[in-house]
RODO-2510 file (C-alpha; in nm, 4 decimals, decimal comma):
residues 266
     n   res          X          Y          Z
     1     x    -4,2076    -4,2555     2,6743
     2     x    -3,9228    -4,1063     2,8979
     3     x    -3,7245    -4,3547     2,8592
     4     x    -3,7731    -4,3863     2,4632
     5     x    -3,6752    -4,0396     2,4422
     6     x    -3,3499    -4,0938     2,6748
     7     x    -3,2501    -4,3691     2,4737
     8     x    -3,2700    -4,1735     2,1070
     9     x    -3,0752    -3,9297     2,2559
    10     x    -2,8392    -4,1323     2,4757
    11     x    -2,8347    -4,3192     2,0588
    12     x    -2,8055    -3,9472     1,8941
    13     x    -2,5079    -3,8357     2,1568
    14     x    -2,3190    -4,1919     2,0559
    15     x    -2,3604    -4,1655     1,7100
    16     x    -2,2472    -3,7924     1,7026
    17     x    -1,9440    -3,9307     1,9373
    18     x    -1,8741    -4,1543     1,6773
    19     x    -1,8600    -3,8787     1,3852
    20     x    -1,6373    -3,6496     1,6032
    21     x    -1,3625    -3,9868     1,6591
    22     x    -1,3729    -4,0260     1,3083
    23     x    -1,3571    -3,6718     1,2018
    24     x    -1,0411    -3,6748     1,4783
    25     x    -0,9542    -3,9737     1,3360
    26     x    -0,8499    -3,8137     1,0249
    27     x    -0,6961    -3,5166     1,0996
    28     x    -0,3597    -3,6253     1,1808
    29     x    -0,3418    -3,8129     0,8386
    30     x    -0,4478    -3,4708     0,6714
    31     x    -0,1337    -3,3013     0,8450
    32     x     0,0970    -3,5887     0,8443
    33     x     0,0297    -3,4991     0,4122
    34     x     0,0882    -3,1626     0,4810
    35     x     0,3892    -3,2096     0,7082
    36     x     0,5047    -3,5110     0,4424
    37     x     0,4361    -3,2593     0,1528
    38     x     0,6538    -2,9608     0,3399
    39     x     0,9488    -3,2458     0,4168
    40     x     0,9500    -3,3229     0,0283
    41     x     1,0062    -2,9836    -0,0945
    42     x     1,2272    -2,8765     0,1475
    43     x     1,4445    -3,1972     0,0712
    44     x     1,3990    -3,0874    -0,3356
    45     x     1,5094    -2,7215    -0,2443
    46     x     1,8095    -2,8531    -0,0492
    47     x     1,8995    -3,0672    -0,3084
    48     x     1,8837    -2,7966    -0,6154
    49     x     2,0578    -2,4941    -0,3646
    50     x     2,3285    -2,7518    -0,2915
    51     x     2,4230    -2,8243    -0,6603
    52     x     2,7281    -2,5678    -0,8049
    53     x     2,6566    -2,6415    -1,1561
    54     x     2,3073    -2,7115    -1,3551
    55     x     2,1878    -2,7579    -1,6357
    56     x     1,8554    -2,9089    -1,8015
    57     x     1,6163    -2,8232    -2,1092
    58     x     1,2741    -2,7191    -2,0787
    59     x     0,9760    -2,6946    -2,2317
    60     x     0,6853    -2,4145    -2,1389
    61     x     0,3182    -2,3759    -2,2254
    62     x     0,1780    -2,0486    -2,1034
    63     x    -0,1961    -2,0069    -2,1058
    64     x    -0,3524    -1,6703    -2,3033
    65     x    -0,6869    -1,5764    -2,2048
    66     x    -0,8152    -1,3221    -2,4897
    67     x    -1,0836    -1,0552    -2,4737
    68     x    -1,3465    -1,2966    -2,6085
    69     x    -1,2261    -1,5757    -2,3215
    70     x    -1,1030    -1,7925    -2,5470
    71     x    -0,7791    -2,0384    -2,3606
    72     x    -0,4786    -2,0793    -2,5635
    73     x    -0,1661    -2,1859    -2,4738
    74     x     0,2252    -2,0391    -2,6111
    75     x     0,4546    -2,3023    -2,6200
    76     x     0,8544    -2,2738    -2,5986
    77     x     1,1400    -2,4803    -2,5546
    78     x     1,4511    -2,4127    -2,4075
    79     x     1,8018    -2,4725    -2,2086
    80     x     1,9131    -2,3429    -1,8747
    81     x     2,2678    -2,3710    -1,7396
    82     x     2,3848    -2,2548    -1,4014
    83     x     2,7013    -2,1746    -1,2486
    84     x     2,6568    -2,0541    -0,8987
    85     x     2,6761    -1,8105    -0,7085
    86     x     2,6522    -1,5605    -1,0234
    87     x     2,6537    -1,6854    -1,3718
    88     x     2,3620    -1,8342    -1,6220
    89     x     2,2295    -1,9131    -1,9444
    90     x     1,9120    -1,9095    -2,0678
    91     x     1,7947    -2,0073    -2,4520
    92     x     1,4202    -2,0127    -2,5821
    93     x     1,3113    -2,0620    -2,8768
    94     x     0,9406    -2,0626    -2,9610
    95     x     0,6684    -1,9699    -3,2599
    96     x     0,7241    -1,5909    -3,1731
    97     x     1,0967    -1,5863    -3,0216
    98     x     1,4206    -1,7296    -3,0682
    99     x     1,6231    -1,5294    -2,7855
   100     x     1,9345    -1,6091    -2,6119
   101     x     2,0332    -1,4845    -2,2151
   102     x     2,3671    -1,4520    -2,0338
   103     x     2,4900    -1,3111    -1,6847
   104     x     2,8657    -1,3525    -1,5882
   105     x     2,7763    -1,1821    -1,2644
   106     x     2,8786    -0,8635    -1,4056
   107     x     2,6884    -0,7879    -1,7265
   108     x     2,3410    -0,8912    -1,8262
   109     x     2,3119    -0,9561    -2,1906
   110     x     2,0171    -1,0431    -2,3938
   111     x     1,9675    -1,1224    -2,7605
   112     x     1,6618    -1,1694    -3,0143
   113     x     1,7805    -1,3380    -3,2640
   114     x     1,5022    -1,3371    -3,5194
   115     x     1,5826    -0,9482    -3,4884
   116     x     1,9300    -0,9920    -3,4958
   117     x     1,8517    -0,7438    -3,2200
   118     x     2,0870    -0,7400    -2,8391
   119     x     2,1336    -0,5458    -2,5273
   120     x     2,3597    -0,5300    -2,2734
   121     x     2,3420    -0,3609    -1,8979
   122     x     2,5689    -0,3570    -1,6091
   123     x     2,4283    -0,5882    -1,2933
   124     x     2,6606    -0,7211    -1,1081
   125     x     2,5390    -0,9715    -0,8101
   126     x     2,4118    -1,3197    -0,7583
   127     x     2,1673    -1,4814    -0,9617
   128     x     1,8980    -1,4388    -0,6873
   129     x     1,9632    -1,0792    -0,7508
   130     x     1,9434    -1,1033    -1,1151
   131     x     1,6434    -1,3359    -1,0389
   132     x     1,4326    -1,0646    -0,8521
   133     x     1,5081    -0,7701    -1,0633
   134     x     1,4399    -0,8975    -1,4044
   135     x     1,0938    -1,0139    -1,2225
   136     x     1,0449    -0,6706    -1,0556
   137     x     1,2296    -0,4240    -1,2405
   138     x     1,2265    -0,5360    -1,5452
   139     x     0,9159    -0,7530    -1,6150
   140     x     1,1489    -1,0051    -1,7819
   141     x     1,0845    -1,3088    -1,5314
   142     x     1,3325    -1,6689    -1,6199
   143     x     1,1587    -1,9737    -1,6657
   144     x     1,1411    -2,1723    -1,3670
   145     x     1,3210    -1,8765    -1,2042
   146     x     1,2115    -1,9499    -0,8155
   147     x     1,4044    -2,3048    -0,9146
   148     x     1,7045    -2,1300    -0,9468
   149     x     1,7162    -1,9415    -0,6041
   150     x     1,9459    -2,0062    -0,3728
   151     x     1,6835    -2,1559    -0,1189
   152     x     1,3623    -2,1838    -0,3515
   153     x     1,2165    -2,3442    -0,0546
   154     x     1,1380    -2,0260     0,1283
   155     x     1,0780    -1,8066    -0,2132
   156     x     0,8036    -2,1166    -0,3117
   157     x     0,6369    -2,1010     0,0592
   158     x     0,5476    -1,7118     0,0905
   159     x     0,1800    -1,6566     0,1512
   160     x     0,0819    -2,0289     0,0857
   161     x    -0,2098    -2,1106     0,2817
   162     x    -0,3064    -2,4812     0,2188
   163     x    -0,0195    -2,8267     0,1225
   164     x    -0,1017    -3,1132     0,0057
   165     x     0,0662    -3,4489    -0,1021
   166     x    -0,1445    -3,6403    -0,3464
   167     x     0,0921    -3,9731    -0,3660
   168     x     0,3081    -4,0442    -0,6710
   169     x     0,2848    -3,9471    -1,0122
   170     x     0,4787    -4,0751    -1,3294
   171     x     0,6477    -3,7848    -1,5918
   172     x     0,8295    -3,9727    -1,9196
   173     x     0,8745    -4,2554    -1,7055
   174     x     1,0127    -4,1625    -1,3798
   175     x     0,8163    -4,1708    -1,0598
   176     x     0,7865    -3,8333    -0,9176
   177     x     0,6046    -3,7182    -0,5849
   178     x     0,2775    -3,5021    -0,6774
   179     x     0,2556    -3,1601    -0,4453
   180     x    -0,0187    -2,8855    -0,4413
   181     x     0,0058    -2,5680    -0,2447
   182     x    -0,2332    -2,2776    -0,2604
   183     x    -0,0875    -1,9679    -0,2032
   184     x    -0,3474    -1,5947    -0,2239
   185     x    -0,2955    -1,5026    -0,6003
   186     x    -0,1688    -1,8509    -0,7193
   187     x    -0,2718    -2,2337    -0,6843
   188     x     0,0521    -2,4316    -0,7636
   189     x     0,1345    -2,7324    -0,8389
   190     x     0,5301    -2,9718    -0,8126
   191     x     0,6774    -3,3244    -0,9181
   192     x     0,9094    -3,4140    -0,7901
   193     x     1,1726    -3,7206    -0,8639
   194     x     1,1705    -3,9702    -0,6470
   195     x     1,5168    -4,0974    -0,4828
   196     x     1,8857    -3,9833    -0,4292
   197     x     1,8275    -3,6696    -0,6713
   198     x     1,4759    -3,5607    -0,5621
   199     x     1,5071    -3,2912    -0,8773
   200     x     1,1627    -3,1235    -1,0304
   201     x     1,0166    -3,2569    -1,3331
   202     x     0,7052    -2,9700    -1,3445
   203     x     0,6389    -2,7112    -1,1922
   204     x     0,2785    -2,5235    -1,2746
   205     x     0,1505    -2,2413    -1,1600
   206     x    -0,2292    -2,1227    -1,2085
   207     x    -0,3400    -1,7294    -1,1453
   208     x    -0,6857    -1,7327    -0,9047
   209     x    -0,6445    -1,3305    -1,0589
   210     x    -0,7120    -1,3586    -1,4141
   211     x    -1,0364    -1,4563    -1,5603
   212     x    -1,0823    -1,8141    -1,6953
   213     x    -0,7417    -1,9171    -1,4475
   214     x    -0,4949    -1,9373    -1,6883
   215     x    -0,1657    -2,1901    -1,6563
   216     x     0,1886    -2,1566    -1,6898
   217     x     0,3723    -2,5131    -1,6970
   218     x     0,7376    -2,5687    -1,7032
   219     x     0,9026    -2,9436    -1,7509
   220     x     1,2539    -2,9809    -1,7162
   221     x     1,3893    -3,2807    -1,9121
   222     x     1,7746    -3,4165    -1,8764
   223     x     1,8600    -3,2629    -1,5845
   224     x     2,2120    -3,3057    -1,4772
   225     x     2,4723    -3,1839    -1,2281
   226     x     2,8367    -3,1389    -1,1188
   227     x     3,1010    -3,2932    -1,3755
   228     x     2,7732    -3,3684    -1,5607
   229     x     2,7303    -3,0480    -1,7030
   230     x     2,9828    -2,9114    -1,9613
   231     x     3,1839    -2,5931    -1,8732
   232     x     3,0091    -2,3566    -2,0564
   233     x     3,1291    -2,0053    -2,2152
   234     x     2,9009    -1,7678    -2,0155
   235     x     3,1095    -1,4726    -2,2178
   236     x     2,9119    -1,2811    -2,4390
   237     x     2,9565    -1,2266    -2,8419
   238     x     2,7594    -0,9879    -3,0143
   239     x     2,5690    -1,1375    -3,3037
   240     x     2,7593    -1,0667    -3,6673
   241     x     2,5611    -0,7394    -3,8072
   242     x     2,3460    -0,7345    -3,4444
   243     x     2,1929    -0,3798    -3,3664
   244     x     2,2487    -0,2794    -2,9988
   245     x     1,9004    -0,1549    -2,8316
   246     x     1,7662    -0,0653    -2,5248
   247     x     1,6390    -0,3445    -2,3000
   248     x     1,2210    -0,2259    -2,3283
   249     x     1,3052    -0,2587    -2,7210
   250     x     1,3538    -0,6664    -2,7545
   251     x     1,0284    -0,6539    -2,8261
   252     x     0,9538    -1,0206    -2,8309
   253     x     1,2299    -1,1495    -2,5705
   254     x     0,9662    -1,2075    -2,3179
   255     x     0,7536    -1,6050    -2,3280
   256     x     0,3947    -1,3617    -2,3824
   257     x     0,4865    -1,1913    -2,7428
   258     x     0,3789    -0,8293    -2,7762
   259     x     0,0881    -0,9095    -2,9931
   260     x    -0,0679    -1,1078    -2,7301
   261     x    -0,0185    -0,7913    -2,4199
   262     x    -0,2372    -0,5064    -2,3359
   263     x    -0,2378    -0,3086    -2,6303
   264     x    -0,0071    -0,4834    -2,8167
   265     x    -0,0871    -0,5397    -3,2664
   266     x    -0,3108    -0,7663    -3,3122
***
């Protein structure tokens, strides 16, 4: 009976050695994704922070969750065109908004154009500075702004807490590398393209803080660099007839209309 007993467990200890090689087993491969998934965004963000002049067109869907939890989603389209260290351009033009933005590193100016409605402020700095205080300051955040950084590796990282590489994906054609990160407020998600110019296709970002976990997705579509990208006039003109307001007035400059924030019409 003894020795019955000695052999189930002798059988038990083998088996559970067996579970703990394979569990080891697969570690490494977990952080050789992680590790693999770190290596590809750093490369992107090296790539992107290297280029001196940018410029693609986007389109955005931004996820509404309304006070009966119903999902729906705001969709834009837009351009982007960069001129580092200090100058950009941003159009959008969705159901709500057709609005137009431009920094020559001195003077922010922004225009509604359904309004015929502008504004102008004094800023001078770098477009990470820009970057950060239309976020912060004034609750006008760019699309795809952490792209445009001047290392969006580190702004992308802060507080993420889990990386993963989940292989290749395809966007309109072009094979991309898939990345997930989970960060405290935010699960994100990347593709990137694959080769010489590892540039992003998507970027989405999903709030862990809102009920029903709303999405904001950005693809970037004919993305191109250097002699690429036409000198553009990053002077501002007011619009013919234009009224000048104050910057909290462009009511619907921002990708969430009024109508859909707190208090906002209905």
């Amino acid at each position: 009976m003894q020795s019955v007993v000695c052999r189930a467990i002798r059988n038990l200890c083998a088996g559970l050695s067996i579970l703990a090689l394979a569990v080891t087993a697969g570690a490494p491969k977990a952080f050789s994704d992680a590790n693999q998934a770190r290596s590809l965004l750093k490369a992107m963000s090296s790539y992107v922070a290297a280029q001196r002049s940018i410029a693609f067109d986007l389109d955005t869907s931004l996820e509404v969750v309304t006070k009966d939890q119903q999902k729906v989603s705001l969709t834009s389209s837009g351009t982007v065109t960069v001129a580092r260290p200090d100058k950009v351009r941003v159009t959008r033009h969705g159901g709500f908004a057709d609005t137009q933005l431009v920094f020559d590193g001195k003077v922010l100016s922004l225009v509604e154009k359904g309004s015929n409605v502008y504004s102008q402020l004094d800023h001078p700095g770098s477009i990470d500075k820009l970057v950060e205080d239309l976020r912060s300051t004034y609750k006008r955040p760019l699309p795809a702004a952490d792209l445009l950084n001047s290392d969006p590796y580190t702004v992308l990282m802060q507080d993420v807490t889990d990386v993963k590489d989940l292989g290749s994906g395809v966007i309109r054609g072009a094979e991309c590398d898939h990345l997930a990160f989970r960060a405290r407020d935010v699960d994100w998600q990347i593709w990137i393209a694959q080769g010489d110019a590892p540039y992003p296709l998507r970027f989405s970002i999903v709030s862990k803080e809102v009920k029903g976990s709303p999405q904001y997705t950005v693809d970037l579509m004919n993305w191109k660099t250097g002699n690429a990208v036409k000198a553009d006039d990053f002077s501002f003109k007011a619009p013919s007839d234009g009224k000048k307001v104050k910057p909290n007035e462009l009511v619907n400059f921002d990708e969430l209309p009024h109508m859909f924030q707190p208090g906002g019409s209905k």
